[in-house]
N, C-alpha and C positions, 0 to 999 in steps of 0.2 A: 626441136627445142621445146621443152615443156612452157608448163604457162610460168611459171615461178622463176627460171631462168630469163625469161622474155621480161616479163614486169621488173625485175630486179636491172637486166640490162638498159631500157627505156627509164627506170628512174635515176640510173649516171645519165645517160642523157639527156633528160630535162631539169637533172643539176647542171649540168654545161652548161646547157640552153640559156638556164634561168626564167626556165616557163614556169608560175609557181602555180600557174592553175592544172596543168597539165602535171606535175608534180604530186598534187593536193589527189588528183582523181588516179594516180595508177599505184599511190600508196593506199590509198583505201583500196585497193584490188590485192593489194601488197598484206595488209591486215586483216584481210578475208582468210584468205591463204595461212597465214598463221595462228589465226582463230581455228581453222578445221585442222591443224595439226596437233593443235595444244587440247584438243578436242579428246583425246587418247585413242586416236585412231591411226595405229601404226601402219601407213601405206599412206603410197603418192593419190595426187587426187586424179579419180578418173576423166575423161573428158567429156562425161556425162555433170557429173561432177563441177568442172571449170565452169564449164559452161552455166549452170546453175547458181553460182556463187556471182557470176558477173551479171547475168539475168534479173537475178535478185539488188543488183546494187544499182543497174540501168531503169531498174522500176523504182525502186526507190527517190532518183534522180528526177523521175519525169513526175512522180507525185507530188515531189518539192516544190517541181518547177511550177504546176500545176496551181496549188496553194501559195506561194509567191505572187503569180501572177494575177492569180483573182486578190488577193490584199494587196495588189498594187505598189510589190516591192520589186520592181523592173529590175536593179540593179542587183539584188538575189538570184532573180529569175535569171539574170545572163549567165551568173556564174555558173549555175546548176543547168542551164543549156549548154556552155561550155563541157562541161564535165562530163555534161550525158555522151557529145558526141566523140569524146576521148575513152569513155567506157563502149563505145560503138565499135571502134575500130578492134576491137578482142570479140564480137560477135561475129557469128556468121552472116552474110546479108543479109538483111530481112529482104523479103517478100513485097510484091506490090497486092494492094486487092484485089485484082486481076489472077494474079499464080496462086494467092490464098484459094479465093474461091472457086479456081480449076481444081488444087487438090482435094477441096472438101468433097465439092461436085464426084468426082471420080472414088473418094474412099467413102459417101457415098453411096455410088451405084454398086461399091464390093461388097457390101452389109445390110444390103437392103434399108437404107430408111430414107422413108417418102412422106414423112409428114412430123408434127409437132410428137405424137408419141412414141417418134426415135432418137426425142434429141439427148434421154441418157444413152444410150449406144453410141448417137455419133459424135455427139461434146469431147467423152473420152480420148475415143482415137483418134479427135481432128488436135484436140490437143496434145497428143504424146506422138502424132505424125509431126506437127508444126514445132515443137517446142523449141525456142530458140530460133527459130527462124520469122515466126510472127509472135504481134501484140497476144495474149489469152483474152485480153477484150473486143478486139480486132476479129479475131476467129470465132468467137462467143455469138458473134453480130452477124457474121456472114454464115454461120451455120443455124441459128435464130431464120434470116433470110430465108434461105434456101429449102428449110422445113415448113417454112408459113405457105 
């Protein structure tokens, strides 16, 4: 089942439901998707792609939430912690810090970098290994870490 089928079949049922927050978050996944069509880009979206559009909507969510919470709008901040973990459930699982900085550790020891003046070599591919699976601030830190 593509993602466009999937999203469109979960917003009948959180019409059913009558979940409007759940609702509010897999139509904004819903309008992503038809922003890159209307885009004039005649093809489906890859799953490189999907992935990216909800990535991008999940950061989004956690910046809000972020900015809510330091101006001390608790009741913003839930909704958009709601929302985040309904746009979670279309990711892949993230990563604990633990399996992040195994993988770095190891891609890594494949590229040789052993100090701060490898961190453009290994920033790149710790990011385009991890993508979608961890934070890019998350990874930025632990491969920061592991270079110092």
């Amino acid at each position: 089942m593509s993602l466009k089928e999937k999203v469109n079949s979960d917003i009948k049922e959180a019409m059913k439901s009558g979940d409007k927050v759940r609702l509010t978050a897999i139509r904004s996944i819903k309008a992503l998707i038809l922003e890159f069509e209307k885009s004039g880009i005649n093809r489906d979206l890859t799953t490189e792609e999907e992935l990216g559009l909800i990535t991008s909507a999940a950061k989004k969510r956690k910046d809000s939430l972020e900015q809510f919470t330091n101006a001390g709008r608790i009741d913003l901040a839930e909704i958009e912690e709601q929302e985040l973990a309904i746009l979670s459930e279309y990711l892949p699982k993230q990563l604990t810090d633990e399996e992040i900085e195994a993988s770095i550790r190891e891609l890594a020891k494949e590229i040789g970098a052993e100090n701060k003046s490898h961190f453009r070599n290994l920033m790149p591919a710790a990011a385009k290994s991890l993508k979608g699976k961890a934070d890019g601030r998350k990874v930025k830190e632990i491969v920061e870490k592991i270079l110092s």
